[in-house]
CHARMM-style PDB file with segment names, atoms N, HN, CA, C and O in Angstrom:
ATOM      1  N   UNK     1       0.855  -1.189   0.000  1.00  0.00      PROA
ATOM      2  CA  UNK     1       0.000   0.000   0.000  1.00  0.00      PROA
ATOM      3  C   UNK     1       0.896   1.247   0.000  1.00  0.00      PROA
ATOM      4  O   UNK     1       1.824   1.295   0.807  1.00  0.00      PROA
ATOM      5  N   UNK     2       0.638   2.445  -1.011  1.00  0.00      PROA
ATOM      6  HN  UNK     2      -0.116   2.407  -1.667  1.00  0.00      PROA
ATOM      7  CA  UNK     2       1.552   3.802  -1.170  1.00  0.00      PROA
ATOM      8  C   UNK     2       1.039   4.288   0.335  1.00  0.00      PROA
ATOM      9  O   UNK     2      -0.005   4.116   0.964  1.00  0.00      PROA
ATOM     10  N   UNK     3       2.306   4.990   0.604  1.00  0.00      PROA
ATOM     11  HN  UNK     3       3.154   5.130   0.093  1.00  0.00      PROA
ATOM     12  CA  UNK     3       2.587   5.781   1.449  1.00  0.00      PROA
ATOM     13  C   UNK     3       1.649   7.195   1.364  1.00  0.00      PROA
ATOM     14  O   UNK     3       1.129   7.722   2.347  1.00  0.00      PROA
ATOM     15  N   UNK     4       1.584   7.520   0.444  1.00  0.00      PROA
ATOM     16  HN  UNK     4       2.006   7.091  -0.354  1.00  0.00      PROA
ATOM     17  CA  UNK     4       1.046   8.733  -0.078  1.00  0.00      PROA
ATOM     18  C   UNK     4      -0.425   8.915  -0.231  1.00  0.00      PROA
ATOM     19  O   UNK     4      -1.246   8.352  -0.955  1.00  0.00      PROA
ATOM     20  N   UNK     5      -0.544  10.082   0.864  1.00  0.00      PROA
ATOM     21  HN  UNK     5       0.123  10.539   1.453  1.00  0.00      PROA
ATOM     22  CA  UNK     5      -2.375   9.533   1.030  1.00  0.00      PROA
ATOM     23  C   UNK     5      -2.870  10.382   0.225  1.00  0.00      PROA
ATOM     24  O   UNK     5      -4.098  10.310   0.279  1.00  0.00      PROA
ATOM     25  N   UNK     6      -2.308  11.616  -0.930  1.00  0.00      PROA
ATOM     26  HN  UNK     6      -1.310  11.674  -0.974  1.00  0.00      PROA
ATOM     27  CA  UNK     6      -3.026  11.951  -1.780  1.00  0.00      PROA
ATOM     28  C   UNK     6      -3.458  11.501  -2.453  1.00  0.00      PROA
ATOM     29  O   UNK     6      -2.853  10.471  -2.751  1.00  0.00      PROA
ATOM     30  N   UNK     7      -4.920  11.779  -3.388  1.00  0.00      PROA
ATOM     31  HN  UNK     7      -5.411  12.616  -3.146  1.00  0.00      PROA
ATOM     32  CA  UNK     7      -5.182  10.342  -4.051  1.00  0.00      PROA
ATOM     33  C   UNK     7      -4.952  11.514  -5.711  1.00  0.00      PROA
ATOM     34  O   UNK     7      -5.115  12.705  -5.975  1.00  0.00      PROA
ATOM     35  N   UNK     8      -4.463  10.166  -6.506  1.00  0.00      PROA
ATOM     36  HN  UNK     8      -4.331   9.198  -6.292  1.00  0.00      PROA
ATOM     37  CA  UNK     8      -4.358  11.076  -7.953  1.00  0.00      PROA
ATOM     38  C   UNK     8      -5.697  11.906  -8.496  1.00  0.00      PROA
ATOM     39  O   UNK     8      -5.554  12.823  -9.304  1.00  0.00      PROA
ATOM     40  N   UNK     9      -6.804  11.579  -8.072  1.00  0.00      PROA
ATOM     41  HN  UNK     9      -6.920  10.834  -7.415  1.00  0.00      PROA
ATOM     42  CA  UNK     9      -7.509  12.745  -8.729  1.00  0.00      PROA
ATOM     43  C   UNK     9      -7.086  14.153  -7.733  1.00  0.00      PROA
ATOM     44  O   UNK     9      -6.901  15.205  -8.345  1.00  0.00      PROA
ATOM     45  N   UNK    10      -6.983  14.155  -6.674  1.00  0.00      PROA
ATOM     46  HN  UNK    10      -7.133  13.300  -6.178  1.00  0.00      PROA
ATOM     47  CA  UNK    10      -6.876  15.008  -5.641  1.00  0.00      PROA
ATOM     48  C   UNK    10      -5.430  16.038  -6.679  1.00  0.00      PROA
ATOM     49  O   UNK    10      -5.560  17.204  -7.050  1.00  0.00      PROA
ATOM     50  N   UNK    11      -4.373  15.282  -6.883  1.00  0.00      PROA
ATOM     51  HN  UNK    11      -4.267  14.334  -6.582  1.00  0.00      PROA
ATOM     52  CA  UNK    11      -3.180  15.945  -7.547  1.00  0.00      PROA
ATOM     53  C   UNK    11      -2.946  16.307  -9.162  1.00  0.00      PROA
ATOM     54  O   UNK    11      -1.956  16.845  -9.658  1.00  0.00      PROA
ATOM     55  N   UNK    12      -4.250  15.814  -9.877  1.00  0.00      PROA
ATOM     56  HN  UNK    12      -5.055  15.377  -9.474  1.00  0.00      PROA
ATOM     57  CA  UNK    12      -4.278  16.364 -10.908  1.00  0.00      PROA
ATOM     58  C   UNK    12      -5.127  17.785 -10.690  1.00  0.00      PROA
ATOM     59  O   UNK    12      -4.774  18.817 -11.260  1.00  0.00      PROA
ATOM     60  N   UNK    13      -6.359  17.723  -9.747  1.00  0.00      PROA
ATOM     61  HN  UNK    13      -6.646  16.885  -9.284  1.00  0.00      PROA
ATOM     62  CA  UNK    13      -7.069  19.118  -9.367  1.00  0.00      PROA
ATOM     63  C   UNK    13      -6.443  19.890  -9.095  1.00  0.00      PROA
ATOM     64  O   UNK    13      -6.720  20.996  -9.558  1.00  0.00      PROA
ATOM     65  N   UNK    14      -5.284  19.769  -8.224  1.00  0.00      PROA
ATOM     66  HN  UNK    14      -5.059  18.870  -7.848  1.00  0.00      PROA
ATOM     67  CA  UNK    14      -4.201  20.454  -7.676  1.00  0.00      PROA
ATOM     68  C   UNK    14      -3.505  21.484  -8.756  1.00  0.00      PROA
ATOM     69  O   UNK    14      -3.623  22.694  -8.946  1.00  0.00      PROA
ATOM     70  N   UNK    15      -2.753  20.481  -9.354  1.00  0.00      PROA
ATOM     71  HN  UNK    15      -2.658  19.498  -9.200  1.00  0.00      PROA
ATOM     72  CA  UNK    15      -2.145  20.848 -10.898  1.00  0.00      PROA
ATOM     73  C   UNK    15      -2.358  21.726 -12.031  1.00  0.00      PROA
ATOM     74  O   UNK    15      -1.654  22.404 -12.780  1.00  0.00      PROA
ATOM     75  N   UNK    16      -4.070  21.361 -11.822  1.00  0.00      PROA
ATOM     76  HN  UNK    16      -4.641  20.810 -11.213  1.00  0.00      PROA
ATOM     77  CA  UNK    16      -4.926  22.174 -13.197  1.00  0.00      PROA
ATOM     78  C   UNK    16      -5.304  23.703 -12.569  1.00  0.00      PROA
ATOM     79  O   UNK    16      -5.609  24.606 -13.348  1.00  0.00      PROA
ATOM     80  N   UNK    17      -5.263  23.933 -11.081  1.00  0.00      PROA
ATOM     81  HN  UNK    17      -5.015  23.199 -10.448  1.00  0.00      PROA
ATOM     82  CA  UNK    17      -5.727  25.082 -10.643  1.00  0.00      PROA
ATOM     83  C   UNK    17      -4.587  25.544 -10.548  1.00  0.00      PROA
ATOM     84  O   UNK    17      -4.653  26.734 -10.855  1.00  0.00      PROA
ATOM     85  N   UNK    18      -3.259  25.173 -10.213  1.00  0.00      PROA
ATOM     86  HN  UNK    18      -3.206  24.206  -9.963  1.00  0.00      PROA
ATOM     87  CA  UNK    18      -2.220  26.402 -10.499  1.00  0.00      PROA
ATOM     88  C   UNK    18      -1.910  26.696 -11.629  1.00  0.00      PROA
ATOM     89  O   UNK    18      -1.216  27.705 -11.755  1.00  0.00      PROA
ATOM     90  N   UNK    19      -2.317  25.903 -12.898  1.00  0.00      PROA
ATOM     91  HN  UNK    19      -2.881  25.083 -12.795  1.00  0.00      PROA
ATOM     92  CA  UNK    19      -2.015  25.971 -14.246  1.00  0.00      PROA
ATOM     93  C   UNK    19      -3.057  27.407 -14.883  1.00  0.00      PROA
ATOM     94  O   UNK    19      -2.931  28.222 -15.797  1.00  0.00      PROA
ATOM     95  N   UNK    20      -4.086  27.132 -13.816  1.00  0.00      PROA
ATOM     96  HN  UNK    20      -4.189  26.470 -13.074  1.00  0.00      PROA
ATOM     97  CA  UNK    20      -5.128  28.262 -14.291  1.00  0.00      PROA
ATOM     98  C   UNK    20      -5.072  29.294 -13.606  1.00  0.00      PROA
ATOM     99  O   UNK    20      -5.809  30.207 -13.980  1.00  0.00      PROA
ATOM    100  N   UNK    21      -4.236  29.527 -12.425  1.00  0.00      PROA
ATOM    101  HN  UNK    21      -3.637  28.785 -12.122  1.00  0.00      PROA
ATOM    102  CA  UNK    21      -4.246  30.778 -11.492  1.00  0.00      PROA
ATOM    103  C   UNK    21      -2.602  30.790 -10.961  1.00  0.00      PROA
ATOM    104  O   UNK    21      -2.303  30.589  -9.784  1.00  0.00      PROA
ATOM    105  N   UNK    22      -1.695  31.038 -11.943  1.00  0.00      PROA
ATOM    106  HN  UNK    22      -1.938  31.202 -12.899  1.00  0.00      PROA
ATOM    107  CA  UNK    22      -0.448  31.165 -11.979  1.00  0.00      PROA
ATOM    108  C   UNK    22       0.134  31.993 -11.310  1.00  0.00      PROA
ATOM    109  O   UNK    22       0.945  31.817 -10.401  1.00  0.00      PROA
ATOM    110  N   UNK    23      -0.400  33.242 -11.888  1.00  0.00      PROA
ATOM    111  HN  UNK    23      -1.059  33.386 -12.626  1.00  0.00      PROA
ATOM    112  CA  UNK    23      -0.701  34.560 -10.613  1.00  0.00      PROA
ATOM    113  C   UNK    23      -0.710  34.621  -9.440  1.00  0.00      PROA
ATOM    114  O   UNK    23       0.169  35.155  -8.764  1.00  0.00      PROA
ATOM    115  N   UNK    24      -1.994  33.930  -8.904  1.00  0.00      PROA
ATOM    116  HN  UNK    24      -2.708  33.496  -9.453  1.00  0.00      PROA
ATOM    117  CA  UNK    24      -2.102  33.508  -7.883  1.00  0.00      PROA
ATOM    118  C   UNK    24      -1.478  32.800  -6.916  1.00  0.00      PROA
ATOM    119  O   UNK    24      -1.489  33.111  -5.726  1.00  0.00      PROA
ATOM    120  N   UNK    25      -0.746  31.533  -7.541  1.00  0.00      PROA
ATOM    121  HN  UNK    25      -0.737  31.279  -8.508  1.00  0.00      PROA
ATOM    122  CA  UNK    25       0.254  30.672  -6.833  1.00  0.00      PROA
ATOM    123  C   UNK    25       1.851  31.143  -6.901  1.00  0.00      PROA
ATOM    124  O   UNK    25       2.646  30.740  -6.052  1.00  0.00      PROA
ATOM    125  N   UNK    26       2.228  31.973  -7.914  1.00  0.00      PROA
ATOM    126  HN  UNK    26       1.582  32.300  -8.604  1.00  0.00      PROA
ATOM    127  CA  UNK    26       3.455  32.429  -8.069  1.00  0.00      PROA
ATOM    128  C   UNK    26       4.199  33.381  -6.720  1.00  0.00      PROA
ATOM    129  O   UNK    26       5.358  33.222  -6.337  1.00  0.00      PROA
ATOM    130  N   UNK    27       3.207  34.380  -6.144  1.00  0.00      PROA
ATOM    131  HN  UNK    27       2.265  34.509  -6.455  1.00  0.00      PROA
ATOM    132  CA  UNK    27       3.800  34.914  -5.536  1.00  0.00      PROA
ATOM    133  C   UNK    27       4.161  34.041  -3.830  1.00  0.00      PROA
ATOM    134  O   UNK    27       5.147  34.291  -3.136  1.00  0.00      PROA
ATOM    135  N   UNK    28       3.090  33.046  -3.493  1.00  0.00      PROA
ATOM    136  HN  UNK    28       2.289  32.843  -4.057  1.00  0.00      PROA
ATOM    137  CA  UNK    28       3.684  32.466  -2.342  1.00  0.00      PROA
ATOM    138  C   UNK    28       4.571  31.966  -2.476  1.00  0.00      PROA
ATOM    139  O   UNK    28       5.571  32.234  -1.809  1.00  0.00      PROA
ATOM    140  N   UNK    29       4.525  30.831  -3.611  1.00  0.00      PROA
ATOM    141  HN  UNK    29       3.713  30.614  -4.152  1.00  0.00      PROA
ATOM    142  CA  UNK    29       5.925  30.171  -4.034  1.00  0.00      PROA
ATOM    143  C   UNK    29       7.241  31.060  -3.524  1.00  0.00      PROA
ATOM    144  O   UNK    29       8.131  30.714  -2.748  1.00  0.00      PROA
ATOM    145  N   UNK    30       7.099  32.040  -4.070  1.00  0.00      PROA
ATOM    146  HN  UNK    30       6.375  32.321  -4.701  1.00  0.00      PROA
ATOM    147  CA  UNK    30       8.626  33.035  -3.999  1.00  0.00      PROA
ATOM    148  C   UNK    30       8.551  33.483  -2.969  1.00  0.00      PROA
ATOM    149  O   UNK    30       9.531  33.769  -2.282  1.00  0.00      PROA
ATOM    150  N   UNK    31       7.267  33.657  -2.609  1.00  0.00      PROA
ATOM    151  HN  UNK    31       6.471  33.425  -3.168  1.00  0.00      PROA
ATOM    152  CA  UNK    31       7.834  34.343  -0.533  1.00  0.00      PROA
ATOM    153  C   UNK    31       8.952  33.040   0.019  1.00  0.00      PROA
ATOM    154  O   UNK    31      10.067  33.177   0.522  1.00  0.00      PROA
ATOM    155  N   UNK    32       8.131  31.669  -0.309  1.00  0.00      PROA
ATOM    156  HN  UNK    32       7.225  31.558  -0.718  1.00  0.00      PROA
ATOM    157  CA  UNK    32       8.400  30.338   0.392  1.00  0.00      PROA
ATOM    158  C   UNK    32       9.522  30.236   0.078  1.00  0.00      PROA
ATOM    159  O   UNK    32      10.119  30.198   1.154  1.00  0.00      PROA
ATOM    160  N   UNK    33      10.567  30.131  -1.072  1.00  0.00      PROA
ATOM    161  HN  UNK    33      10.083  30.162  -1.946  1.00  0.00      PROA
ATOM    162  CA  UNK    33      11.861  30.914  -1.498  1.00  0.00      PROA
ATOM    163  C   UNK    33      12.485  31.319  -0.954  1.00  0.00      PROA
ATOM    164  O   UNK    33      13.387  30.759  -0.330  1.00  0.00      PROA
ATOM    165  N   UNK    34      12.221  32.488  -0.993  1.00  0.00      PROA
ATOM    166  HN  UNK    34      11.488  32.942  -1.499  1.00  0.00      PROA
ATOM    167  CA  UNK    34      13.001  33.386  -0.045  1.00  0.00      PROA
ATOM    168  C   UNK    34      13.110  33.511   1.314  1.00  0.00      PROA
ATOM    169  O   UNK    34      14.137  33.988   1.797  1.00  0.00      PROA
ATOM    170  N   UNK    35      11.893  33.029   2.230  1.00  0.00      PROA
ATOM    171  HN  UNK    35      11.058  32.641   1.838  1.00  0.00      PROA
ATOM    172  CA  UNK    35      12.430  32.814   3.367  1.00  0.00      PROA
ATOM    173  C   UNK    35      13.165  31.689   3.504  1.00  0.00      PROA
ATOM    174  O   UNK    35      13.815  31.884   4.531  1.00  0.00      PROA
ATOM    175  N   UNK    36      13.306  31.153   3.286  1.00  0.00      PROA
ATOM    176  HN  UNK    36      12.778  30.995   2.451  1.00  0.00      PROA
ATOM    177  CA  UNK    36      13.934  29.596   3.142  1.00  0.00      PROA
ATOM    178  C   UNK    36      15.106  29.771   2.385  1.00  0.00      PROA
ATOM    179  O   UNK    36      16.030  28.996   2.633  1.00  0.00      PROA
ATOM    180  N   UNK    37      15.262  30.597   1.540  1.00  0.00      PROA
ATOM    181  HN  UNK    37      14.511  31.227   1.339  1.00  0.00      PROA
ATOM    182  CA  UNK    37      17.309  30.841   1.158  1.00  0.00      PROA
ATOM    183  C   UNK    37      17.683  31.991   2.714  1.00  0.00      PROA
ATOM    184  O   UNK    37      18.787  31.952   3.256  1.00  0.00      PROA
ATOM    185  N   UNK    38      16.678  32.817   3.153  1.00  0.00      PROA
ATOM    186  HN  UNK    38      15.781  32.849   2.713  1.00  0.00      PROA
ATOM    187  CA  UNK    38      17.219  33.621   4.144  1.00  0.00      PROA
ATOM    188  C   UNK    38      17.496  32.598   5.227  1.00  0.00      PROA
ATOM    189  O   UNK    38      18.646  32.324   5.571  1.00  0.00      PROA
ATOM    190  N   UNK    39      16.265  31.960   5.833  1.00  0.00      PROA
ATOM    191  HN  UNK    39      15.331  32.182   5.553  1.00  0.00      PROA
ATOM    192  CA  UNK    39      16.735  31.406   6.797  1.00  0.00      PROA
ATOM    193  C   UNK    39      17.690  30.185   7.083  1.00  0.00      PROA
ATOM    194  O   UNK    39      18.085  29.704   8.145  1.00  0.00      PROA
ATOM    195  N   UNK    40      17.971  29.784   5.508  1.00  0.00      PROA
ATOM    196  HN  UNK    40      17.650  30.175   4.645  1.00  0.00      PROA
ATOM    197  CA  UNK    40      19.342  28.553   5.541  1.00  0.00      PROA
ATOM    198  C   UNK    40      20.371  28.426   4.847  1.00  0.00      PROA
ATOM    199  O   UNK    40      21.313  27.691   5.145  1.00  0.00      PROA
ATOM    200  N   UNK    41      20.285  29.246   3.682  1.00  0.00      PROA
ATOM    201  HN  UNK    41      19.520  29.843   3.440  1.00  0.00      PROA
ATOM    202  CA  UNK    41      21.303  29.496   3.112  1.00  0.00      PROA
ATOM    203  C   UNK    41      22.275  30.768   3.116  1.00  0.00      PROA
ATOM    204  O   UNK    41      23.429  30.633   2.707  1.00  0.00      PROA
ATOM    205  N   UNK    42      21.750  32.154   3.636  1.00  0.00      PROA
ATOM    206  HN  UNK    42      20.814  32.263   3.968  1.00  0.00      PROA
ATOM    207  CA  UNK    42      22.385  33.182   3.802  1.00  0.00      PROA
ATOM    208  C   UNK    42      23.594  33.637   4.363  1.00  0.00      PROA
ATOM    209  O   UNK    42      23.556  33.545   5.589  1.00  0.00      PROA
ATOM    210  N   UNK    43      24.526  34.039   3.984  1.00  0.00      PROA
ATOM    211  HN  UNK    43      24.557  34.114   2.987  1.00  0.00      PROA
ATOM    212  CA  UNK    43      25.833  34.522   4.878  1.00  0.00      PROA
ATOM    213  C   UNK    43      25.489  36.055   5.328  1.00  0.00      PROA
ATOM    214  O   UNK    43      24.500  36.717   5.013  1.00  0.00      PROA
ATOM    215  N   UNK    44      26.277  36.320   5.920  1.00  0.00      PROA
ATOM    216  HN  UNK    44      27.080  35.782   6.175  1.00  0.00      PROA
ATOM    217  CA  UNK    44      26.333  38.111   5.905  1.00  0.00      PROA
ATOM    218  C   UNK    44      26.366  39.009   5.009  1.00  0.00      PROA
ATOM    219  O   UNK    44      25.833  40.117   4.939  1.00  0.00      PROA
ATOM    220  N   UNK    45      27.219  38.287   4.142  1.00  0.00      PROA
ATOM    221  HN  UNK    45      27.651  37.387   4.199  1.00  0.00      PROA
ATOM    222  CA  UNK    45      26.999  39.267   2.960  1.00  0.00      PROA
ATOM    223  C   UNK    45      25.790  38.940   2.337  1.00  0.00      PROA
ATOM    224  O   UNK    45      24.800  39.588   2.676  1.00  0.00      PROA
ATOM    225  N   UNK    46      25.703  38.279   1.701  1.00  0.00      PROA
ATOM    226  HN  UNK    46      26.508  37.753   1.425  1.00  0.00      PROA
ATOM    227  CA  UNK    46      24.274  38.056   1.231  1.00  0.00      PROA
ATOM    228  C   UNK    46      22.740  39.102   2.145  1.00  0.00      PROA
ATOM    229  O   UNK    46      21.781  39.837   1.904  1.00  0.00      PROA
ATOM    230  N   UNK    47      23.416  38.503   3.135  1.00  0.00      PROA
ATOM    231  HN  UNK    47      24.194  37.906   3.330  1.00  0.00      PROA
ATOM    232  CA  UNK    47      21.979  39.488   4.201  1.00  0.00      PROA
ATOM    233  C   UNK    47      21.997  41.057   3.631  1.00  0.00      PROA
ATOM    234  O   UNK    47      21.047  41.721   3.215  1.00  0.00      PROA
ATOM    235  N   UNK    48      23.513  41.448   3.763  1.00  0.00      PROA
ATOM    236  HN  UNK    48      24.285  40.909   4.100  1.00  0.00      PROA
ATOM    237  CA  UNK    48      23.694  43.120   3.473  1.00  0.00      PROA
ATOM    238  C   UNK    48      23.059  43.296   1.995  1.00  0.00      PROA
ATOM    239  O   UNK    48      22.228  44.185   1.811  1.00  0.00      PROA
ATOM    240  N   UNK    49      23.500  42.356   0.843  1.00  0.00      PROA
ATOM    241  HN  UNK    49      24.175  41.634   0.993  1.00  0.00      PROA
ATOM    242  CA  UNK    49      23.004  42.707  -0.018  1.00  0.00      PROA
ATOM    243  C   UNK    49      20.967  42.974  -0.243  1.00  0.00      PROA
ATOM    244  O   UNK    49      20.266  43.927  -0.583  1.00  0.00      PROA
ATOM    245  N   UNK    50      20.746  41.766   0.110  1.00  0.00      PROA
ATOM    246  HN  UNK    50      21.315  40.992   0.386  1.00  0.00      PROA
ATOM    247  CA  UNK    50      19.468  41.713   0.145  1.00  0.00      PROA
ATOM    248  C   UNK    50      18.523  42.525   1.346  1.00  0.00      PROA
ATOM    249  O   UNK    50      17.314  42.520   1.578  1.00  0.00      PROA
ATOM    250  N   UNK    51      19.777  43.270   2.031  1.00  0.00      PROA
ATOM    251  HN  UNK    51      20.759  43.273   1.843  1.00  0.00      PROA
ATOM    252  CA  UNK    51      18.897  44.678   2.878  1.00  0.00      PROA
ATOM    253  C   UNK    51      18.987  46.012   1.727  1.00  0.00      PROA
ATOM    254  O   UNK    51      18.103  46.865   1.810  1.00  0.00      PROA
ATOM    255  N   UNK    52      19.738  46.121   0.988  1.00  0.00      PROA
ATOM    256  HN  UNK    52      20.456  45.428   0.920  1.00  0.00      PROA
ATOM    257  CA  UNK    52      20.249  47.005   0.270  1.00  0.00      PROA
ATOM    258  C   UNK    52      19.036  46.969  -0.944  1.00  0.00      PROA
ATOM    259  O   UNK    52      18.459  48.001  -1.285  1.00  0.00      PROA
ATOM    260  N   UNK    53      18.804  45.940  -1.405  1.00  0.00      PROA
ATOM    261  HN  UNK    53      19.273  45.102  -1.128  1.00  0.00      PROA
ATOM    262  CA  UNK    53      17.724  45.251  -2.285  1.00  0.00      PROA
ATOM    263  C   UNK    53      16.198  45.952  -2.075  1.00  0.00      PROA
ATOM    264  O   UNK    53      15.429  46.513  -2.855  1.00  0.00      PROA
ATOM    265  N   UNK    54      16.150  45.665  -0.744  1.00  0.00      PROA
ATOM    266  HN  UNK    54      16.775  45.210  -0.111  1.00  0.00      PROA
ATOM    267  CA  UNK    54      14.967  45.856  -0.045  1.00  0.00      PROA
ATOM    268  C   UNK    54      14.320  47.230   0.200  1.00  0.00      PROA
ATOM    269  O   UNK    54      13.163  47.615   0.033  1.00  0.00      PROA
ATOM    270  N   UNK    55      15.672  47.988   0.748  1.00  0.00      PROA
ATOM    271  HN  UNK    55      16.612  47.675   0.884  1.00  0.00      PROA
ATOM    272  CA  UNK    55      15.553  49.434   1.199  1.00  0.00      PROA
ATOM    273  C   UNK    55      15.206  50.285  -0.084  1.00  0.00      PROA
ATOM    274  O   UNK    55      14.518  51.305  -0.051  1.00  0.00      PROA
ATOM    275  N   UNK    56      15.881  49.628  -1.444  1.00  0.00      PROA
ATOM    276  HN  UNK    56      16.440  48.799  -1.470  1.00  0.00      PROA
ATOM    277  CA  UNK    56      15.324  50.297  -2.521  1.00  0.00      PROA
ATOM    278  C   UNK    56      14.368  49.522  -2.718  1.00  0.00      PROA
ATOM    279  O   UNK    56      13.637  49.904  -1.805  1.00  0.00      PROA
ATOM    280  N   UNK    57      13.838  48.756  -3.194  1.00  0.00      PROA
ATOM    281  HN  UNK    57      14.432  48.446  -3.937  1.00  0.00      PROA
ATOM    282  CA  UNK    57      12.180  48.358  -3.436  1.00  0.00      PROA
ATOM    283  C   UNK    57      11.249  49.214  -2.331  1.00  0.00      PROA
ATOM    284  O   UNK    57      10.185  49.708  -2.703  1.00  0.00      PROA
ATOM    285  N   UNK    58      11.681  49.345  -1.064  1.00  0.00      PROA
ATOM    286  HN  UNK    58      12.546  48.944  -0.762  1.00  0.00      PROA
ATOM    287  CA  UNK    58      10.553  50.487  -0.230  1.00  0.00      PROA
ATOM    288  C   UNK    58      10.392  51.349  -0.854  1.00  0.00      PROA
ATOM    289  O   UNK    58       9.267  51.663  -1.242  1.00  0.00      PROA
ATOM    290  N   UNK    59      11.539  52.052  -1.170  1.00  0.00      PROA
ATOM    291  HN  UNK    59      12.453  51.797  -0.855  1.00  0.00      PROA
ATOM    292  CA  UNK    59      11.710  53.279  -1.662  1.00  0.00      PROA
ATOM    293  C   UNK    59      11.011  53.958  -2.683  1.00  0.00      PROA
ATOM    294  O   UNK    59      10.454  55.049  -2.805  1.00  0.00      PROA
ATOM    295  N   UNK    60      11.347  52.364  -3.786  1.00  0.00      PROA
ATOM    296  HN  UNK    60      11.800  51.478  -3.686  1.00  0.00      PROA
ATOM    297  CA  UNK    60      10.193  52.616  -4.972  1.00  0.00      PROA
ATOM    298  C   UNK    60       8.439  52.800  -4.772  1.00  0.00      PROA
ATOM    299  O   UNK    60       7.647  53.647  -5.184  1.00  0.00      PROA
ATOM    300  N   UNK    61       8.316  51.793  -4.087  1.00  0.00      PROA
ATOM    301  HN  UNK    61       8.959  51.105  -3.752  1.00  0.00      PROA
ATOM    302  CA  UNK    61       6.620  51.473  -3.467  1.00  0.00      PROA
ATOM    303  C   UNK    61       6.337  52.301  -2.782  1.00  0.00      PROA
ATOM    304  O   UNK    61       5.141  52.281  -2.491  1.00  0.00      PROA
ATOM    305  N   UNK    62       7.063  53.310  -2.223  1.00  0.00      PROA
ATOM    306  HN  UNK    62       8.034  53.327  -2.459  1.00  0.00      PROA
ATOM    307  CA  UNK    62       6.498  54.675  -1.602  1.00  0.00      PROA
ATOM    308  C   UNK    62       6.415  55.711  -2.338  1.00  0.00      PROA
ATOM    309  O   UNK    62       5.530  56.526  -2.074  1.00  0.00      PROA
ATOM    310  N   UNK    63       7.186  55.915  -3.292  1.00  0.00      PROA
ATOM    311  HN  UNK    63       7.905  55.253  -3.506  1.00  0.00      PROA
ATOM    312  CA  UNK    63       7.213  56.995  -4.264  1.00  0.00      PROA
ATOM    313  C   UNK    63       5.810  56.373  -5.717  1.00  0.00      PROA
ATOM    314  O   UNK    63       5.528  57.213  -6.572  1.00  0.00      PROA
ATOM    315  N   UNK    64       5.473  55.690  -5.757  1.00  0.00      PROA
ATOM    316  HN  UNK    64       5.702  55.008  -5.062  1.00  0.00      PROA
ATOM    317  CA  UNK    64       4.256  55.423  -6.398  1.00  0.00      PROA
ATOM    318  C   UNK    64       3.190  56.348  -5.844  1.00  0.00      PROA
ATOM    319  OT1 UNK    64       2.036  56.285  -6.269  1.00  0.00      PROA
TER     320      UNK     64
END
């Protein structure tokens, strides 16, 4: 017996709704990303850069 208690119709539904709302699923994906290179892959430098990154993206989104 699979381990895996999703059942295949369950993971093709899955499939076809991010295929149709890309948008939608794209941006958690990349939060999930990025916290996850911050919280395990990052050095110091990396951190500085990606504060530097950041402070200008505010910057921009406020001046809109």
């Amino acid at each position: 017996m699979p381990d895996n208690k999703t059942s295949e119709a369950q993971k093709r539904a899955t499939q076809a709704y991010r295929e149709k709302n890309r948008d939608k699923t794209r941006k958690p994906s990349a939060k999930s990303s990025a916290k996850t290179y911050i919280n395990k892959y990052c050095c110091l430098d990396d951190l500085a850069e990606l504060k530097e990154i950041i402070a200008a993206r505010e910057q921009e989104l406020k001046s809109e």
